[in-house]
ROPA-231551 format. One record per residue: residue in three letters; x negated, y, z negated of N, C-alpha, C in turn. Coordinates in steps of 0.001 Angstrom, whole numbers, padded with zeros to 6 digits, always signed. Each point is the difference from the previous one (the first is absolute). Example, Ala and Ser with C-alpha at 12.3 -4.5 7.8 and 13.67 -1.06 7.14 Angstrom:
<atoms>
ALA-013190-005690-007800+000890+001190+000000-000900+001200+000000
SER+000350+001050+000720-000820+001190-000060+000770+001090-000730
</atoms>
This chain:
<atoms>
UNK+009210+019513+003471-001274+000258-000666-000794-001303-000124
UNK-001472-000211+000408-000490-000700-000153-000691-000584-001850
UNK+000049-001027+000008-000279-000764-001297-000867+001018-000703
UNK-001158-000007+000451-001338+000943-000693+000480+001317+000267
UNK+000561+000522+000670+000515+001324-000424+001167+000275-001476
UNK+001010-001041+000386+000960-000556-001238-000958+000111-001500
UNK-001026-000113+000053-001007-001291-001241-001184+001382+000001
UNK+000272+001352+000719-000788+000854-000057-001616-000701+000251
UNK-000603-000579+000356-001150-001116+000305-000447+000628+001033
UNK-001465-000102+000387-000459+001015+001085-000560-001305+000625
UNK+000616-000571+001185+000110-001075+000928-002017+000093+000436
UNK-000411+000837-000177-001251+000291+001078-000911+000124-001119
UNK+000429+000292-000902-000873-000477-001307-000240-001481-000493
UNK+001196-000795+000321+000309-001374-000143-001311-000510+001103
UNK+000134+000167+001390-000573-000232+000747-001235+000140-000123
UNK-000394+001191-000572-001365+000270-000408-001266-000986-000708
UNK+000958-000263-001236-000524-000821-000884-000040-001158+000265
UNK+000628-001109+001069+000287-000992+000683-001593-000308+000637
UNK+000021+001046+000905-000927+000087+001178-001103+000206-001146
UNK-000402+000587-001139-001145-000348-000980-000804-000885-000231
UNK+001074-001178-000712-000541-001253-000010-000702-000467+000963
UNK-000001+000139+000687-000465-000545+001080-001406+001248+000535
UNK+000199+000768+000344-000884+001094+000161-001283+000121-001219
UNK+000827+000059-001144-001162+000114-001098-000671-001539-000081
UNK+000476-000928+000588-001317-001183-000506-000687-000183+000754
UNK-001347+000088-000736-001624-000062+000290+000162-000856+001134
UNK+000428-001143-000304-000328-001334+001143+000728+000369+000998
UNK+000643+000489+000387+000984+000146+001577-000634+001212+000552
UNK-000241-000070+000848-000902+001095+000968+001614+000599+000203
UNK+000183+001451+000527+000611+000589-000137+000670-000383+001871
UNK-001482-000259+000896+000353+000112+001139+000516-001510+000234
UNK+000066-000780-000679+000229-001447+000206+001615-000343-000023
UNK-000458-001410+000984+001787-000377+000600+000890+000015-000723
UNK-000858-000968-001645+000834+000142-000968+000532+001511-000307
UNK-000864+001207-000334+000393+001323-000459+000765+000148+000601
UNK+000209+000367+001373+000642+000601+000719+001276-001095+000453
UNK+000129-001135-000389+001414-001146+000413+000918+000780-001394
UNK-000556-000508-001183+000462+000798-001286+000820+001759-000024
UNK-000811+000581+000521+000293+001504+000475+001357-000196+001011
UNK-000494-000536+001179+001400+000004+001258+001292-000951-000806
UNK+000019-000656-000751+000598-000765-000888+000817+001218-000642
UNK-000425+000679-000943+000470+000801-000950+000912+001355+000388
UNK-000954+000235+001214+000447+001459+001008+001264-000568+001291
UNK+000570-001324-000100+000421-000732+000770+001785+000298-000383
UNK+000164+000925-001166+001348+000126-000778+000166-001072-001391
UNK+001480+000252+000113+000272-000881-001294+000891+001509-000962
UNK+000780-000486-000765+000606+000590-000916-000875+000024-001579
UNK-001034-001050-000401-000924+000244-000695+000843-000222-001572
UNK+001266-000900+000086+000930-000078-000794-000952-000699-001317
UNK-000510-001012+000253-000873-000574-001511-000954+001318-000965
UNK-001046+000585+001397-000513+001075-001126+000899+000912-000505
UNK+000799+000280+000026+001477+000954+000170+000471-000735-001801
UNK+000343-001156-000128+000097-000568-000775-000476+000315-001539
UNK-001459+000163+000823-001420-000570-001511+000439+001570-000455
UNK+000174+000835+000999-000204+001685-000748+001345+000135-000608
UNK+000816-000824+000764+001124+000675-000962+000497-000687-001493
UNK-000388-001158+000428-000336-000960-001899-001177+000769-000506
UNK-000624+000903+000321-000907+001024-001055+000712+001043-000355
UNK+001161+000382+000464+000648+001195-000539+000502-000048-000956
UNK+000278-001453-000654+000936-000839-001436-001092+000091-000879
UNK-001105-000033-000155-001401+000410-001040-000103+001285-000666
UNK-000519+000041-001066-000510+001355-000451-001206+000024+000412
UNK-001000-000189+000398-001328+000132+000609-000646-000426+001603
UNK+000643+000352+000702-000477-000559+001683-001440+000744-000018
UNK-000520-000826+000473-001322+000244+000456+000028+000019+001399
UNK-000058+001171+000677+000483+000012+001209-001261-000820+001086
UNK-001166+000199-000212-001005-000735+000592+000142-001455+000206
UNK+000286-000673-001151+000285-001577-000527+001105-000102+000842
UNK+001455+000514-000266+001057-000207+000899+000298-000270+001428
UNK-001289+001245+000031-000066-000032+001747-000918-000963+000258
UNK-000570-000454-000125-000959-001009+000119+000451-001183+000051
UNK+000789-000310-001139+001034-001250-000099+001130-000448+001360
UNK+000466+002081+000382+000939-000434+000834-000404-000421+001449
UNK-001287+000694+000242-000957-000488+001108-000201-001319-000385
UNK-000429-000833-000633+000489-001604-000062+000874-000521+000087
UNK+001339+000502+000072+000922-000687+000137+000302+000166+001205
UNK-000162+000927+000875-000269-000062+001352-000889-001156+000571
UNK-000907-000025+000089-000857-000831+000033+000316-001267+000409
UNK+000461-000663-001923+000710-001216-000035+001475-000161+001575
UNK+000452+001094-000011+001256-000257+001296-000451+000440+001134
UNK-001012+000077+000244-000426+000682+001320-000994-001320+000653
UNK-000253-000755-001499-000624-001452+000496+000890-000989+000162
UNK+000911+000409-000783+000980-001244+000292+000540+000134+001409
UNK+000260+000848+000255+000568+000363+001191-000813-000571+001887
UNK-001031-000107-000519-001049-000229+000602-000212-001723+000355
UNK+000149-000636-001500+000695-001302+000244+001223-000273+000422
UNK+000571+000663-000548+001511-000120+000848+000231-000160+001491
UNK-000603+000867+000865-000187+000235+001623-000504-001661+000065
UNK-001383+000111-000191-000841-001462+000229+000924-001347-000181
UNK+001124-000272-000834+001051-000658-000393+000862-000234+000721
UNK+000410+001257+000349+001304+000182+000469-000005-000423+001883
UNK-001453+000309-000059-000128+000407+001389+000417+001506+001056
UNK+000047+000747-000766+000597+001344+000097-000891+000415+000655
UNK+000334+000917+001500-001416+000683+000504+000159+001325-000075
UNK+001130+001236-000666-000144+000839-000509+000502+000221-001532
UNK-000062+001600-000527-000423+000282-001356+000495+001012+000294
UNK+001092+000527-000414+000394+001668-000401-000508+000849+001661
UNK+000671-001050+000826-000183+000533+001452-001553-000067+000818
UNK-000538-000326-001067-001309-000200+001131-000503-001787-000692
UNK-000998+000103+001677-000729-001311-000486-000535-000483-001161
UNK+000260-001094-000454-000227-000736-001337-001477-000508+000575
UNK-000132-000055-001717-001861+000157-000244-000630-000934+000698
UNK+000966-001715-000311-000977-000320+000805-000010-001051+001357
UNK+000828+000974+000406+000116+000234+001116-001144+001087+000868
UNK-000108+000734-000538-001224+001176+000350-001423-000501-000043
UNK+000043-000785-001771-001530-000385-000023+000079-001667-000045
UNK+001128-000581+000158-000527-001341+000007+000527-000589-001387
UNK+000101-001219-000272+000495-001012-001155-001033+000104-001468
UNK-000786-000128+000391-001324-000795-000734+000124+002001-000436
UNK-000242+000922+000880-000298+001334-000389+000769+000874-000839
UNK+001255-000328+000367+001224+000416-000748+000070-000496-001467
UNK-000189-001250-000031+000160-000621-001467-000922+000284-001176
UNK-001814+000471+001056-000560+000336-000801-000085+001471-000884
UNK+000796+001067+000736+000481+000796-000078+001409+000535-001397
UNK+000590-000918+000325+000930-000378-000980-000761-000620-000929
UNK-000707-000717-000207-000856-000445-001303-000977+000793-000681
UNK-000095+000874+000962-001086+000975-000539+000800+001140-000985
UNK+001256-000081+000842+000844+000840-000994+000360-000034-001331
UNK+000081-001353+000367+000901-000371-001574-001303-000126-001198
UNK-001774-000986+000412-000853+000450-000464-000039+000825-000889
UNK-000019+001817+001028-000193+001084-000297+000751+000341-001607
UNK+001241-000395+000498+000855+000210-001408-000322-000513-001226
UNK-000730-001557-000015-000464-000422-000578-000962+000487-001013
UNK-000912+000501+000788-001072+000856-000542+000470+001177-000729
UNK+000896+000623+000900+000502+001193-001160+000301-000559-000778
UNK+000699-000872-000436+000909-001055-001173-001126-000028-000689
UNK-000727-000713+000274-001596+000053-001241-000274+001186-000694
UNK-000453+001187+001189-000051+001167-000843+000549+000317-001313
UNK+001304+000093+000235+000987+000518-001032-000031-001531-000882
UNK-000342-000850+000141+000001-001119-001311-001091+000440-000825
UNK-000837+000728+000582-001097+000138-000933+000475+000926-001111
UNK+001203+000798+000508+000813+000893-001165+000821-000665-001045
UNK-000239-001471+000721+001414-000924-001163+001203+000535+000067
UNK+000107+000157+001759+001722+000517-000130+000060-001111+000790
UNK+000647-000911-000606+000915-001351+000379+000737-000213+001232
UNK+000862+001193+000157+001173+000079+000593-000893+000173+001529
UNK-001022+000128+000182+000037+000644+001585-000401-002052+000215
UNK-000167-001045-000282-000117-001320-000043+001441-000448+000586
UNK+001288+001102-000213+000859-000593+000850-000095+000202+001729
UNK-000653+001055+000393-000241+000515+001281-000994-001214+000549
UNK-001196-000716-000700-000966-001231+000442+000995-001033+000143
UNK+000894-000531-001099+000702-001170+000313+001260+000535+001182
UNK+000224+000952+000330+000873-000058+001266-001192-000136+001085
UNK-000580+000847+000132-001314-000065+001055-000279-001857+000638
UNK-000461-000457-001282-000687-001162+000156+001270-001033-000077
UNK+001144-000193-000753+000288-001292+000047+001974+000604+000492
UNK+000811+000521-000388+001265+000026+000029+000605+000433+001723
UNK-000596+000649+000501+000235+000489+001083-000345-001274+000939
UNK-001338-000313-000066-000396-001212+000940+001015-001374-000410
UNK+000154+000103-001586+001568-001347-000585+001288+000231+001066
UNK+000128+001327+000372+001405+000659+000723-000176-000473+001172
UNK-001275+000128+000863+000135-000359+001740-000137-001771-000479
UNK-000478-000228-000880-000248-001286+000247+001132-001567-000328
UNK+001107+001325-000371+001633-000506-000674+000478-000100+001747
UNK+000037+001214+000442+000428+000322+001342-000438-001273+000901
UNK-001504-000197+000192-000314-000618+000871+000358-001832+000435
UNK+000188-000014-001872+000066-001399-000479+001185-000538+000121
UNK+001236+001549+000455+001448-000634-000107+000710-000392+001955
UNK-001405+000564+000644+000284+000103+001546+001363-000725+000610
UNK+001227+000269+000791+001043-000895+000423-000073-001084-001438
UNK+000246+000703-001305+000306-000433-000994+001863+000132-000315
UNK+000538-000636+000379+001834+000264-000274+000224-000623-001163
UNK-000932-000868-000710+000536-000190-001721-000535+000931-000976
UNK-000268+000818+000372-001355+001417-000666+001546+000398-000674
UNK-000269+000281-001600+001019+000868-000640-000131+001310-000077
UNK+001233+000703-000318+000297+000948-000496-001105+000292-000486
UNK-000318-000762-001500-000962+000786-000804-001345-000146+000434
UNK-000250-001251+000812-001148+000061+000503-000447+001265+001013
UNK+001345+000679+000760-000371+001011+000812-000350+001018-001058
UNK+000523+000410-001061+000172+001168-000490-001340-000067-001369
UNK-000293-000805+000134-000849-000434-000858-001220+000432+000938
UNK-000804-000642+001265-000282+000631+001244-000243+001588+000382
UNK+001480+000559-000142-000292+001420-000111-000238+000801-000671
UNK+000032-000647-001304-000492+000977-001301-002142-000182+000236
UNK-000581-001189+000234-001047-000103+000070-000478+001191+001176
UNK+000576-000781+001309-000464+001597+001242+000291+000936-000098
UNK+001177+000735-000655+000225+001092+000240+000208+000814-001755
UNK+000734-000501-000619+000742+000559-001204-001289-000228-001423
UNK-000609-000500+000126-001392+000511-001188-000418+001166+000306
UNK-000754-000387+001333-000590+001640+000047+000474+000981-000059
UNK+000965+000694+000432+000472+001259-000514+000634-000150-001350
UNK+000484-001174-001171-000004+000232-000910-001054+000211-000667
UNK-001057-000673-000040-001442+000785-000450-000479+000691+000183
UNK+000196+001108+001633-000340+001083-000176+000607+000926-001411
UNK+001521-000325+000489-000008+001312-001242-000427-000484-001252
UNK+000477-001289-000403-000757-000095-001213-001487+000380-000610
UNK-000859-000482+000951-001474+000523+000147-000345+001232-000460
UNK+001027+001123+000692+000198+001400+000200+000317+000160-001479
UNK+001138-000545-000624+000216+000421-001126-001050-000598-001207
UNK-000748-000821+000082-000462-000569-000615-001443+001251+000046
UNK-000852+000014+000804-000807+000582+000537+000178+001506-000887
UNK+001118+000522-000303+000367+001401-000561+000306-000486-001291
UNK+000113-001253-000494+000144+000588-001762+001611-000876-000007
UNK+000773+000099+000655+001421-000214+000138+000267-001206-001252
UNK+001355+000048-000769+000525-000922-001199+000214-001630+001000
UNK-000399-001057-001105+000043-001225+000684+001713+000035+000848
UNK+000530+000377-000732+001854-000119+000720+000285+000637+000935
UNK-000740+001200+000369+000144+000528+001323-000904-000706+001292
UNK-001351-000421-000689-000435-000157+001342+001151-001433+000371
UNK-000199-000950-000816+000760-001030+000381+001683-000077+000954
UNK+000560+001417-001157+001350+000477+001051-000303+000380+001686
UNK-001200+000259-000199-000958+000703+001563-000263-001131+000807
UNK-000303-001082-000649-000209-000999+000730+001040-000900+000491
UNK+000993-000054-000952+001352-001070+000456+000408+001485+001276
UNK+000360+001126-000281+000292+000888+001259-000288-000690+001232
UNK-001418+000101-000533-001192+000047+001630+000660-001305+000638
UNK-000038-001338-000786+000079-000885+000466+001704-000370+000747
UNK+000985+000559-000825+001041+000299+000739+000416+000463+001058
UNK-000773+001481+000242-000808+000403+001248-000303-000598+001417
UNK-000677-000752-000460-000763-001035+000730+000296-001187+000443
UNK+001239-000366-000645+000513-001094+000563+001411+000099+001342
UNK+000815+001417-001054+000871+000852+001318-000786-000135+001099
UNK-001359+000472-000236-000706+000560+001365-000222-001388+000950
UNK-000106-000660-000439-000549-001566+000445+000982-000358+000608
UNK+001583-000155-001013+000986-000148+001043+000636+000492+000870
UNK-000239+001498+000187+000619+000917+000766-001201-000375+001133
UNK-001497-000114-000002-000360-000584+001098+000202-000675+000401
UNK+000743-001394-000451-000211-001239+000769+001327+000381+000336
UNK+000957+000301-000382+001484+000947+000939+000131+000780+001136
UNK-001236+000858-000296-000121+000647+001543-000434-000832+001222
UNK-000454-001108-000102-000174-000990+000304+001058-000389+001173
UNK+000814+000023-000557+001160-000298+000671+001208+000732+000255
UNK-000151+001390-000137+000830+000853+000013-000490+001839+001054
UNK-001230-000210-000026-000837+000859+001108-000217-000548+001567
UNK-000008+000816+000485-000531+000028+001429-001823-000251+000070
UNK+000046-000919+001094-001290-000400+000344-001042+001603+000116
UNK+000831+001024+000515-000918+001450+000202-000113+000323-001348
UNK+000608-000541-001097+000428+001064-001182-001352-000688-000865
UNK-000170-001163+000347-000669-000959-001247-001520-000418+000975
UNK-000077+000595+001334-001450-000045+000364-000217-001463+000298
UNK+001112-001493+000480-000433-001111-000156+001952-000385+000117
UNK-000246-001385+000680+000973-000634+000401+000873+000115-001590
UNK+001162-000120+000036+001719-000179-000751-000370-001224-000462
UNK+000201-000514-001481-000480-001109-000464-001022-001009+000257
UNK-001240+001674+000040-001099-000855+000016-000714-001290-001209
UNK+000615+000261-001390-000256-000716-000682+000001-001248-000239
UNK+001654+000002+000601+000164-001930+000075-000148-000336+001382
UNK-000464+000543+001745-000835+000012+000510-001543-000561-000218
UNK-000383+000057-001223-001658-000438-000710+000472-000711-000743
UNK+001182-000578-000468+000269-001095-000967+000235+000982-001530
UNK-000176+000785+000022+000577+000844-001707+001408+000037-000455
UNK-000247-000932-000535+001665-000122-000482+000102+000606-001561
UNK+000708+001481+000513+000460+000924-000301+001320+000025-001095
UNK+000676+001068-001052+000943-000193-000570+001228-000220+001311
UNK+000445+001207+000966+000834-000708+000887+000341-001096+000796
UNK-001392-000504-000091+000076-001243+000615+000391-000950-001067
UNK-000370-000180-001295+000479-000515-000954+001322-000220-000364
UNK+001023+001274+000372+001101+000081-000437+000775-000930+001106
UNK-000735+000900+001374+000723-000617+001168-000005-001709-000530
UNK-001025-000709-000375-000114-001335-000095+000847-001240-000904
UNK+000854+001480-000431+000713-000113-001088+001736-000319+000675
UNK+000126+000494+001578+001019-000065+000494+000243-001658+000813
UNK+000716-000769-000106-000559-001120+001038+000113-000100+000956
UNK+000853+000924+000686-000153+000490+001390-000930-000056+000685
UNK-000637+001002-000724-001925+000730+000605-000744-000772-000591
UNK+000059-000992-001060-001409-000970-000697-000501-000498+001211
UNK+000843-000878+001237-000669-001007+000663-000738+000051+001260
UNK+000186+002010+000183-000616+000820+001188-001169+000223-000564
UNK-000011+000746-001440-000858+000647-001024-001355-001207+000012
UNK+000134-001062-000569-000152-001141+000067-001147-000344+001018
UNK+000921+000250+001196-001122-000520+001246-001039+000626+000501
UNK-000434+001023-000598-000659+001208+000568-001421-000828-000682
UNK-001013+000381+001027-001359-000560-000486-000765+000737+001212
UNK-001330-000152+000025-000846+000246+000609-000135+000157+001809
UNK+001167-000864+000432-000028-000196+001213+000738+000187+000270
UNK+001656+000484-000670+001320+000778+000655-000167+000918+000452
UNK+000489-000039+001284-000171+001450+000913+000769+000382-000458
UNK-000487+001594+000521+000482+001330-000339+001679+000294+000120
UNK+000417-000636+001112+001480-000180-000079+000874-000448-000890
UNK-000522-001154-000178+000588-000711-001223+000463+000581-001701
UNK-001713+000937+000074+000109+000438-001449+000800+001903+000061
UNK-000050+000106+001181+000813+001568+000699+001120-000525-000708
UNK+001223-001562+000277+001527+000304-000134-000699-000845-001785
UNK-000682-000190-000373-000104-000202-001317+000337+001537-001054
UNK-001201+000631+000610-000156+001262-000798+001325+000523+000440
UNK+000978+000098+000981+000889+000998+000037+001306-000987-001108
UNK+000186-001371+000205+000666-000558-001289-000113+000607-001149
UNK-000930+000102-000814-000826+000431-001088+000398+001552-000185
UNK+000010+000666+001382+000598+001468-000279+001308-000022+000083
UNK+000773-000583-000146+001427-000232+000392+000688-000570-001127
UNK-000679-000336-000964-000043-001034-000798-000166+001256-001174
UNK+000818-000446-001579-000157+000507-000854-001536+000050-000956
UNK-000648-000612+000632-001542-000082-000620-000592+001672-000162
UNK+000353+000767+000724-000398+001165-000456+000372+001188+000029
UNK+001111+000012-000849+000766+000565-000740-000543-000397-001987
UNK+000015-001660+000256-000335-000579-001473-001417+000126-000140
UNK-001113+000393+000943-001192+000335-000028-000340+001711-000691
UNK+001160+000494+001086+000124+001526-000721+000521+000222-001000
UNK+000656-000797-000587+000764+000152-001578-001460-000469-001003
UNK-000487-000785+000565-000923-000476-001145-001429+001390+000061
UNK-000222+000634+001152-000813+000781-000466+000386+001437-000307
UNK+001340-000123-000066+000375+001599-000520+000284-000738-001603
UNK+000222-000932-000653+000065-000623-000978-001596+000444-000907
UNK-000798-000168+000826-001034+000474-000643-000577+001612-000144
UNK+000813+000509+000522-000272+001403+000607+001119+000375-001435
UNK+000718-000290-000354+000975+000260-000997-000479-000243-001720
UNK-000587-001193+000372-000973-000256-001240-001148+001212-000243
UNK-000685-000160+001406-000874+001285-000383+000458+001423-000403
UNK+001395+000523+000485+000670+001105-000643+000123-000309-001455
UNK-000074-000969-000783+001172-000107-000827-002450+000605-001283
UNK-000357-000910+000594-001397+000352-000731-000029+001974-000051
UNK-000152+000442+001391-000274+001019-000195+000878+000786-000932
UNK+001168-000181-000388+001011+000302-001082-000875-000148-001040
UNK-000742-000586+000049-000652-000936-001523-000745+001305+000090
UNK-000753+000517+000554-001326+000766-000344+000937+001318+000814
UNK+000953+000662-000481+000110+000940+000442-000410+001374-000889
UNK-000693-000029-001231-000846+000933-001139-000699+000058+000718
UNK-000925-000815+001371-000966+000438+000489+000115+001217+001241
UNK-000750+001014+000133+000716+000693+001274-000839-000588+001481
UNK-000943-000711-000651-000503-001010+001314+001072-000929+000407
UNK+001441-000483-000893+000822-000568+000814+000459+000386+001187
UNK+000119+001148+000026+000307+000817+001868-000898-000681+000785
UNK-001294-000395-000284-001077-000471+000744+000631-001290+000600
UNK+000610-001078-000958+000344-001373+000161+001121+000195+001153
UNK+001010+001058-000544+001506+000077+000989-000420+000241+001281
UNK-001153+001071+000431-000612-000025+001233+000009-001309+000895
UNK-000699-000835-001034-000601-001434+000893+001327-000788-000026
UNK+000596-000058-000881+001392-000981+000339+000929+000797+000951
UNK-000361+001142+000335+000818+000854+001234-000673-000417+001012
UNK-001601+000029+000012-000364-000722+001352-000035-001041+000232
UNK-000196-001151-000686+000412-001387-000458+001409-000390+000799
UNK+000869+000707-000162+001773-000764-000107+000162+000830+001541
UNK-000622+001311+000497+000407+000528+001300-001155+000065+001299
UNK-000991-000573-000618-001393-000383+001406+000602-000567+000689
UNK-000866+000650+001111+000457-000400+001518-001608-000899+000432
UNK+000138-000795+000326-001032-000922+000222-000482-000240+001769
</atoms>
């Protein structure tokens, strides 16, 4: 069963309201590159896991305002549908969920403006709702504007970084990946009325969430097939991302002084019998212990809020969380 079927969520309703933002503002011609990059963007797939989030941290409230919610959760799309957008441009990635990346299609300078227009957009909604003096949607602006761009810019800064810590990685992935879906649901619950102790339990979840997810990506990393993952077998430390497995590996002294040599100009051979060390190597096994570690924490919350019958909602996502296939 798919997530939004799990979460009862009408996937095409999600989509709907997405493609809004963008449709309903005055300034974007409907027929324009921007409208229509935004649109092929949205209609392009995705599991839609963040807005998924915001609605289901509204089910912990006595009052959802279903308009506000949805609106919110269409921003939180937004916010990851731009990030994502930088990400490619970064990464150098020339596809996206199987097709050509943005900007690649329209170009550098076009793509980015695109992605800025996004996050903008959110912005503006963010104003709206301040004019209500609801506080809480001010966490959706400071991910927009400053925590997410703190996350690539941890990444970028640590490039063929081999003294990069532990906590500096994980510290890293809570900024890119593990806020935002903890603020969705929080948002969600906040947004409905929800007691200060739940949304907050909603938020340590989310963020627990989110960090599994972070490490179970940078795992597949090295544990998928080049067909499976759309992009060469340790493409990460390939680009210099030094990753939790690579961390651990660095930890062996065997592999430090291979690990070590990898930079910008090691051919592909070189870093081929690297990455297969690294899989051979107990680094990820202790990678997978640490994100089912968090996947366990997040069980132990949803225990916490089990008076709620929106907890079924949470067990959903830590079912798709701990068994996605990527």
């Amino acid at each position: 069963m798919k997530l939004n079927e799990a979460l009862d969520i009408s996937l095409a309703a999600v989509d709907r309201e997405i493609e809004n933002m963008v449709k309903f503002d005055k300034d974007v011609p409907r027929s324009s590159i921007l409208a229509k990059s935004i649109v092929d963007l949205v209609r392009s797939g995705g599991k839609r896991v963040r807005p998924l989030m915001v609605i289901v941290g509204s089910r912990f409230g006595p009052t959802p305002n279903e308009r506000k919610v949805w609106r919110l959760a269409a921003a939180a799309e937004f916010i990851h549908a731009a990030s994502l957008i930088h990400d490619d441009i970064i990464d150098d990635s020339p596809v996206r969920r199987g097709q050509t990346a943005l900007h690649v299609k329209l170009g550098v300078q076009e793509a980015i403006y695109v992605g800025n227009y996004m996050s903008a957009r959110v912005i503006e909604l963010i104003a709206a709702y301040s004019a209500e003096r609801e506080r809480f949607v001010y966490d959706l602006s400071s991910l927009a504007t400053t925590q997410l761009c703190l996350g690539e810019y941890q990444q970028l800064s640590h490039l063929y970084d081999y003294d990069v810590t532990a906590e500096e990685y994980l510290e890293k992935s809570k900024n890119k990946t593990a806020q935002l879906m903890a603020t969705c649901l929080r948002i969600g619950a906040q947004s409905a009325g929800a007691k200060d102790e739940v949304f907050n339990l909603l938020y340590s979840f989310g963020e627990k969430l989110g960090m599994s997810f972070q490490i179970l990506d940078d795992l597949l990393d090295f544990t998928q097939s080049s067909q499976q993952l759309g992009k060469p077998a340790g493409s990460d430390l390939r680009k210099g991302q030094v990753t939790l497995p690579v961390l651990y590996a660095l930890q062996d002294s065997r592999l430090a002084p291979s690990i070590r040599a990898i930079n910008s100009d090691t051919p592909s051979s070189e870093i081929d019998a690297v990455i297969a060390s690294i899989q051979a190597s107990d680094a990820l096994i202790r990678t997978e212990a640490l994100s089912n570690q968090y996947l366990d924490e997040a069980q132990a919350i949803i225990n916490e809020l089990d008076m709620y019958p929106a907890h079924k909602d949470l067990q959903a996502l830590l079912h798709f969380f701990s068994g996605r296939d990527k």
